[in-house]
N, C-alpha and C positions, 0 to 999 in steps of 0.2 A: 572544422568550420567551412562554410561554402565560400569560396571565393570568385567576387561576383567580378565578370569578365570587364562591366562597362566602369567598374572600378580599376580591376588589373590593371586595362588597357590607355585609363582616363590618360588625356595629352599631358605631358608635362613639361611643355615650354609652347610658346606661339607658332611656331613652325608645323607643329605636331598637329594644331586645330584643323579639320576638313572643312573646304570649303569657308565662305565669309569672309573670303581674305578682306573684303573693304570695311567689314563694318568691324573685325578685329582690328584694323590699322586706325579706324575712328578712336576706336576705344583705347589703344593706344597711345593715339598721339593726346587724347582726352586724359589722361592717366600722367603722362608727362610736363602737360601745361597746367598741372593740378597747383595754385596759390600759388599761382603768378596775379591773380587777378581778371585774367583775359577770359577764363572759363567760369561755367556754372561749376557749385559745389557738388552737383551730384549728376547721376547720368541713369534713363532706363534702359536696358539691355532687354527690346522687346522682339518676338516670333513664337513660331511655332515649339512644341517640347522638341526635343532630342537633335538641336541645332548647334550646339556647340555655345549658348551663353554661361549659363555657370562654369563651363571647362574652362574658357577664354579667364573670367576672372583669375581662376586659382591657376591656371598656366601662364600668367601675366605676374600675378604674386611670387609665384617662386621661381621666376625666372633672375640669372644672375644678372646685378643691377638694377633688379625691380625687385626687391628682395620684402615682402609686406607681413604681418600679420591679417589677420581676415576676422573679421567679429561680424560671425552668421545667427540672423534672426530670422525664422523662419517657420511657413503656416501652423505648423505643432503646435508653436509657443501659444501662450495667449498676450496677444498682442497688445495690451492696453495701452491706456494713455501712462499709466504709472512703471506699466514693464517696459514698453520699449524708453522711458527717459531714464530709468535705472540701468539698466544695459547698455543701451546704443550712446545714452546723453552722455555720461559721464566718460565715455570711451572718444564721442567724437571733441572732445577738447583736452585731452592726456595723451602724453607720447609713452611708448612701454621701454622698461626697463636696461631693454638694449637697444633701446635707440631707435628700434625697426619704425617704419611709417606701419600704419595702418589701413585698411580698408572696410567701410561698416555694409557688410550686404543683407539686402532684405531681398530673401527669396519667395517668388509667389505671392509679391508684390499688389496683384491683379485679383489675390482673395482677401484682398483688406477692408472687411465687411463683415456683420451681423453683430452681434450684442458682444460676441468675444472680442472684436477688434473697435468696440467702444471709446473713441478719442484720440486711435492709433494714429487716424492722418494727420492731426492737430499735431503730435506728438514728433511726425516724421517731419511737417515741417519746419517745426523750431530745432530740429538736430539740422537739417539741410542749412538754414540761417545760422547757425553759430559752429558749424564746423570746421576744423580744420586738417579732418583728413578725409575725403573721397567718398560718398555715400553712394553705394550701385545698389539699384531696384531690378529684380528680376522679375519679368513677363511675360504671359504667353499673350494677354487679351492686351492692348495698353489702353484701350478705350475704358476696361472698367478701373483706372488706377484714376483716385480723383482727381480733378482738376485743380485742386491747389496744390498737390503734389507734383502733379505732372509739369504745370507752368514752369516751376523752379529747376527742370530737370534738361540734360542734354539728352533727345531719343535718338537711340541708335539701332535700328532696324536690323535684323537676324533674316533671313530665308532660307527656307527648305534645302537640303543639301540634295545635288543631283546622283541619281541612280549609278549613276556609274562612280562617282566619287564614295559615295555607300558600300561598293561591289569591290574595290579597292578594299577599305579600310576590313571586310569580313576574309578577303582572300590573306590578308597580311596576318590578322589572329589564324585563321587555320595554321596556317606557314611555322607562325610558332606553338603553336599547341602539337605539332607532329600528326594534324586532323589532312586527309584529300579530299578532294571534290570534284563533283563535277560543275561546269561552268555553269550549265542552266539551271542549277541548284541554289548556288549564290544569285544568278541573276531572280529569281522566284522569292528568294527572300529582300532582295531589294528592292523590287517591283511595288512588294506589297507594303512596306518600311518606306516613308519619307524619313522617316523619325531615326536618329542614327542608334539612338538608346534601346530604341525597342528593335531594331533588326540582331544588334549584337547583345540582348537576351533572348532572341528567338535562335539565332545561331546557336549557342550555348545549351540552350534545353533540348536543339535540336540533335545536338552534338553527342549527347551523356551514352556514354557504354558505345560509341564507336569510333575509328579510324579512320572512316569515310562515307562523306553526306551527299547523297545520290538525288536524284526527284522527288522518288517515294515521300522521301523521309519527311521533303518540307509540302507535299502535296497531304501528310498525317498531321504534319504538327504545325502548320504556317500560322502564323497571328493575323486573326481575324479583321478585317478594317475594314468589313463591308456589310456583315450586319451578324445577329445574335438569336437566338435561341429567346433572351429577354423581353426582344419587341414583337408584340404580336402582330403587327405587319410581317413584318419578316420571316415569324413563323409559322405564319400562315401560307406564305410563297414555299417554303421549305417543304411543309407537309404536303401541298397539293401538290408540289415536282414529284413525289414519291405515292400519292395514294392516287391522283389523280390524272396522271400524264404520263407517256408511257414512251418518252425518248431521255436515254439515261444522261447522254452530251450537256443539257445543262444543270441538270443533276450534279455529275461528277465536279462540274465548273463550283456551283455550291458546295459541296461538300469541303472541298478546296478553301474557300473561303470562307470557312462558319468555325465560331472560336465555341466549340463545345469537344470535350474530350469524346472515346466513344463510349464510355461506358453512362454519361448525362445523356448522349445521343441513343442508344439502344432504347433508354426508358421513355422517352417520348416519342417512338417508334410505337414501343410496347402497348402503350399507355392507350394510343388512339388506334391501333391496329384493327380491334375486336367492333369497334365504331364503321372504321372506315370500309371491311372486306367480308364476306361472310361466304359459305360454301367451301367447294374447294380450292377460290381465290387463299381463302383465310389459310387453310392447313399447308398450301404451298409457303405461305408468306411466312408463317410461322415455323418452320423448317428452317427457314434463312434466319431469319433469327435466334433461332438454336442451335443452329452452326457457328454464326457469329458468336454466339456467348459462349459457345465453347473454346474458339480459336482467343477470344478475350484470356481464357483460361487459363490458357498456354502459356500468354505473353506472359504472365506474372507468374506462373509455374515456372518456368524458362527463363526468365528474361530476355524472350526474344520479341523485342519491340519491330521486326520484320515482320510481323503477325496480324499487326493494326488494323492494316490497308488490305489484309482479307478481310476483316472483320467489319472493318466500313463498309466493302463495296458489298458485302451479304446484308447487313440491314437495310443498304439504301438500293442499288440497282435491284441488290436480289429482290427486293419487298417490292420495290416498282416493278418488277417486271411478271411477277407470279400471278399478276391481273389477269383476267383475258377480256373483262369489259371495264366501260366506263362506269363510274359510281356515284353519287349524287353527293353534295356541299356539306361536313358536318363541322360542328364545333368542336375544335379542338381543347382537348383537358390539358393541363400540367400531369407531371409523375405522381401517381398517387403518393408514391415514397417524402417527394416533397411537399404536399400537402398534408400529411403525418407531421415534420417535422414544424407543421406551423410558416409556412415559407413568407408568407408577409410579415410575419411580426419575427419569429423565433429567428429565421438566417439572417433577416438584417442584424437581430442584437448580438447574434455571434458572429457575420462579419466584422462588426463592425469591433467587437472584442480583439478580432484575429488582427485589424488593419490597428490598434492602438498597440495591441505587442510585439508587429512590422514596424511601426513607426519609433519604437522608445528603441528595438534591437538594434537599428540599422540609423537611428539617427536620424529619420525622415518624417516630413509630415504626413499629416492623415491620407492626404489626397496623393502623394505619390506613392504611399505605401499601396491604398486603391488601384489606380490607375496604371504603374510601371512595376512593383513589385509583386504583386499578387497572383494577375497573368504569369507572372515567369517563375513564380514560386508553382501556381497549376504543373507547368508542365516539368519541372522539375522533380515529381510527385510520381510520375510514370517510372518511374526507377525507385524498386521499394529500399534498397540503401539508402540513398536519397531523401524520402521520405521520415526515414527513422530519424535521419540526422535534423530534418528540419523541425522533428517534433518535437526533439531535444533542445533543439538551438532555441526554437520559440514558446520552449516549455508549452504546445497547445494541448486541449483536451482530446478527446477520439473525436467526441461533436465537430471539434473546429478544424479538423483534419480530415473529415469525411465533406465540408464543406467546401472549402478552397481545393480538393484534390479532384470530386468528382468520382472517386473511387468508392465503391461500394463499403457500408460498415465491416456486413464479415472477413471482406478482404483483407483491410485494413487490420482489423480486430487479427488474423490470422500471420500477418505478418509482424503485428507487434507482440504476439505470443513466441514466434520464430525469435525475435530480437532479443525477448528475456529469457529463452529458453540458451539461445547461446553467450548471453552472458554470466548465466549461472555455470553454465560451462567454465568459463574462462576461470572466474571464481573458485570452481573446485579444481581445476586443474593447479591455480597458482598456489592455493592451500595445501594439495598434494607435493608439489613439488617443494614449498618449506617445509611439511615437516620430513620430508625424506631428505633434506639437508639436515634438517634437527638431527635424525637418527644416525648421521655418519659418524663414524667412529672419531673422537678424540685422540691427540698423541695419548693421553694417559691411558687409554683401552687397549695399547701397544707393548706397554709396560711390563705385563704380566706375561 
């Protein structure tokens, strides 16, 4: 089983939290004046994702003399008027069996809305009115949590953790993973991470199959937070850096920054290439991208993920650069490959397959399985070990594994042939080795 770092690592006492110290000490001292009467019954713990609120709770819970159970409801569920008063109702006016206090948290708080969360706020606030143990709302937006929720609630404000408090917390998992680094490596992924959750699953994917994370590495695999391959603004800037402009400096800047694997990148490369160059611009260009897909080759023949970052700078400087004039405005296509697969209708429905067997795996809602697990499931995928195990772990089909990986089908399809093929190995071996136990001589075969 993978075991996910921002779990490993979660804090487990207050002390451990980065960053926030003031709005952890609110919630604290919120926490300790709980049924005196001086406090509200409940409080939202609202900011940005990867700030440190859910931690704070459950590092505040199992801290010694704040010793809590936790009763978590959250976006997955279906939230109704009748679910959350069967769960959260009957839990916010019973003490549990040993005594412990309780605490009821509603995470993702801020997506309590549409037909599924039908009467939820009604619901949320007759448990806040008759409670008597602690009701914590988790948020990132607090503006969309309604107003008769909100009114009833203590808000306690979360902020962005700073870059260097980030740059800490990934230098200390190195330290203990036995991973080295270089400084401007950690600073590159913190730079690009406000978010503490998402640097340290970039760190982690960035990490897989080595000893020590240098530039390259996060200049290949960095998490995108500046724009995508999905918005056609964006890649429409993308494509004309490369088919249309012929200084590679901010080129490489984007490449840096764009959350596409290369092997999604090569085919929208590929896809518009024949559009955008024609002559012997074209056969240059096309060179470079057959160098690159060969050095792709390699990296999964090999596993040598040092490979990548020839393989980018060939589809992208190389392909910009084999111009020798300027070229005129074209529309850019999608991958044919993804429009085979149906990509507006068919990959939503199998996204969206893969993000409900993230969410039931791992205990998370739909939207964090989206948003924080998926991403870091991608790049975990570049490592075809890794990949075997994730297809095991989330029992997915080939379809839903060529999807979230970005890796080519026959690839894929070649590596899960390699996987059964040495399991059948392992099979005949161990069946070999019983019965040549079967066949050893007994004392009575001594006898004679």
């Amino acid at each position: 089983m993978i075991i996910d770092w921002t779990e490993k690592y979660r804090p487990k006492t207050i002390k451990e939290i980065v960053g926030n110290e003031r709005a952890v000490e609110h919630f604290k001292r919120w926490i300790k004046d709980f049924g005196g009467g001086r406090v509200k019954k409940a409080s939202i713990l609202y900011g940005p994702p990867g700030v440190g609120k859910t931690s704070s709770i459950y590092a505040l819970a199992g801290e010694e003399g704040h010793k809590y159970d936790i009763i978590e409801l959250n976006a997955s569920d279906q939230r109704t008027y009748k679910v959350i008063k069967r769960i959260a109702g009957s839990t916010s006016k019973t003490s549990s069996l040993e005594g412990k206090k309780k605490i009821i948290l509603l995470d993702e708080a801020d997506n309590l809305h549409g037909n599924a969360d039908r009467g939820g706020a009604k619901a949320i606030g007759e448990i806040i009115m008759g409670t008597r143990h602690p009701v914590v709302l988790v948020a990132n937006n607090l503006s969309k949590i309604p107003t008769g929720v909100k009114n009833r609630c203590k808000k306690i404000k979360f902020e962005q953790i700073k870059k260097s408090s980030i740059s800490k917390v990934l230098m200390d998992i190195c330290e203990r993973e036995n991973i080295t680094f270089d400084d401007d490596a950690i600073k590159r992924i913190s730079d690009k991470n406000r978010d503490l959750r998402a640097a340290i699953n970039d760190l982690q994917a960035i990490s897989i199959g080595k000893t020590h994370i240098g530039v390259e590495d996060v200049s290949v695999y960095g998490r995108d937070v500046f724009f995508g391959m999905n918005n056609r603004r964006d890649r429409s800037h993308f494509l004309n850096a490369i088919f249309r402009n012929d200084d590679p400096k901010p080129l490489l800047k984007m490449v840096i920054n764009l959350d596409e694997t290369p092997e999604d990148l090569i085919q929208w490369i590929n896809e518009n290439l024949f559009k955008a160059y024609w002559g012997n611009d074209l056969i240059l260009a096309l060179d470079c991208l057959s160098r690159a897909d060969l050095y792709m080759g390699r990296v999964y023949s090999n596993q040598n993920y040092g490979l990548w970052r020839y393989a980018v700078d060939l589809m992208t400087t190389g392909v910009q650069l084999s111009k020798n004039k300027r070229y005129e405005d074209i529309d850019y296509s999608s991958p044919s490959r993804w429009n085979i697969l149906g990509r507006a209708k068919k990959s939503k429905k199998i996204g969206n397959e893969v993000c409900y067997k993230v969410s039931k795996r791992y205990n998370i809602s739909m939207k964090k399985a989206k948003m924080d697990a998926l991403p870091y499931i991608k790049r975990l995928c570049m490592d075809k070990h890794t990949l075997v195990g994730i297809k095991k772990e989330l029992n997915l089909k080939e379809e839903e594994l060529v999807l979230i990986s970005g890796i080519k089908s026959e690839i894929i399809n070649n590596i899960l042939k390699e996987e059964i093929k040495h399991d059948e190995n392992v099979k005949k071996k161990a069946i070999e080795d019983k019965s040549g136990k079967a066949r050893q001589k007994s004392v009575f075969d001594f006898s004679s």
